[in-house]
LUMLO-900813 format. One record per residue (C-alpha): x, y, z. Coordinates in nm, 3 decimals. Layout:
// residues N
{atom {X Y Z}}
...
//
This chain:
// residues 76
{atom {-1.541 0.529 -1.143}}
{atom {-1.388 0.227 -1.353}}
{atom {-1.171 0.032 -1.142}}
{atom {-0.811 0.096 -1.321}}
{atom {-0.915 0.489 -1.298}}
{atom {-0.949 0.452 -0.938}}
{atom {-0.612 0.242 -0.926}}
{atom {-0.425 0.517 -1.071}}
{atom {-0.594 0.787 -0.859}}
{atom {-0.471 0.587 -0.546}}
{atom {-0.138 0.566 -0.673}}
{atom {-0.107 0.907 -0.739}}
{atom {-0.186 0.995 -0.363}}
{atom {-0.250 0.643 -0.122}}
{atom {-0.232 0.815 0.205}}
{atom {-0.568 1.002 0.093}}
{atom {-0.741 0.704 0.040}}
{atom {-0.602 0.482 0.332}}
{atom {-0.548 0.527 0.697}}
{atom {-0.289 0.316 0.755}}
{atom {-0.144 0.042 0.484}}
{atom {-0.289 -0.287 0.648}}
{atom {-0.605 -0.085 0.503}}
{atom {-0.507 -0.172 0.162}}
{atom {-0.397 -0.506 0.245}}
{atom {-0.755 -0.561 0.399}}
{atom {-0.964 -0.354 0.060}}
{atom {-1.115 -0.664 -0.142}}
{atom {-1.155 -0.438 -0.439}}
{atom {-0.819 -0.512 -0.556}}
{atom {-0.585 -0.838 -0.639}}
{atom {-0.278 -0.887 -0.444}}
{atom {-0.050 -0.760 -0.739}}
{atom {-0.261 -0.406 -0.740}}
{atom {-0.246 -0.408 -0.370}}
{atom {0.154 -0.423 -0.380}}
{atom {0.137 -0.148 -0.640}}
{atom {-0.028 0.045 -0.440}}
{atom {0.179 -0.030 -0.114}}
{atom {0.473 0.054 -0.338}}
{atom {0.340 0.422 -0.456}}
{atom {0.286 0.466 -0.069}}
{atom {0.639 0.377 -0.004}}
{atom {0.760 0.649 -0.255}}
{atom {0.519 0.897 -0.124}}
{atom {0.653 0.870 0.218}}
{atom {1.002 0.884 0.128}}
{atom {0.960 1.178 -0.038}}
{atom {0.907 1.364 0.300}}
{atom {1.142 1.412 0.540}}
{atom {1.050 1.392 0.917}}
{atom {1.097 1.138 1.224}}
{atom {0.766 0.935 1.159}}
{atom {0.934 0.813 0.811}}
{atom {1.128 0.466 0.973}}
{atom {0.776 0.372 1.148}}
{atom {0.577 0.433 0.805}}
{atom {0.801 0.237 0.607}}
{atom {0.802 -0.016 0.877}}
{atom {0.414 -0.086 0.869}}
{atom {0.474 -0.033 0.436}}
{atom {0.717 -0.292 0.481}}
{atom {0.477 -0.527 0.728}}
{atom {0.154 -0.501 0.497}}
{atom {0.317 -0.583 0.178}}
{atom {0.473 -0.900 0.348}}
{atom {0.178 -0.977 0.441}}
{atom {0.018 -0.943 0.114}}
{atom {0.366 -1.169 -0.027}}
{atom {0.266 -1.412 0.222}}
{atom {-0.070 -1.491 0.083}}
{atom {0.058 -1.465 -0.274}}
{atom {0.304 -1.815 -0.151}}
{atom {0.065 -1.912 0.111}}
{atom {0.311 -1.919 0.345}}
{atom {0.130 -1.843 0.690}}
//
């Protein structure tokens, strides 16, 4: 599968192709600015459901695309 296909598959549904989003922080397949994309599509994906796990989602959403910002500035 060419890389952007696999890109927008991800997008479409990132919880079925990550565990948990420091796993797409941590895939060396893609560059920072497709890794934020992707942590971004996970963000709306959670936020469309309702439920008491959403805060702590968003939290570690939130957490793994810092991180990812951090090594963009190389700010450790």
């Amino acid at each position: 599968m060419p890389k952007r296909r696999l890109i927008e598959d991800i997008v479409q549904h990132p919880t079925r192709f990550y565990r948990a989003p420091f796993d797409v922080v941590r895939d060396r397949r893609f560059s920072d600015e497709e890794r934020l994309q992707i942590l971004g599509a996970w963000e709306r994906e959670v936020r469309e459901h309702d439920g008491e796990a959403i805060a702590a989602d968003l939290a570690r959403i939130d957490e793994a695309r810092s991180e990812v910002q951090r090594r963009q500035t190389g700010v450790h």
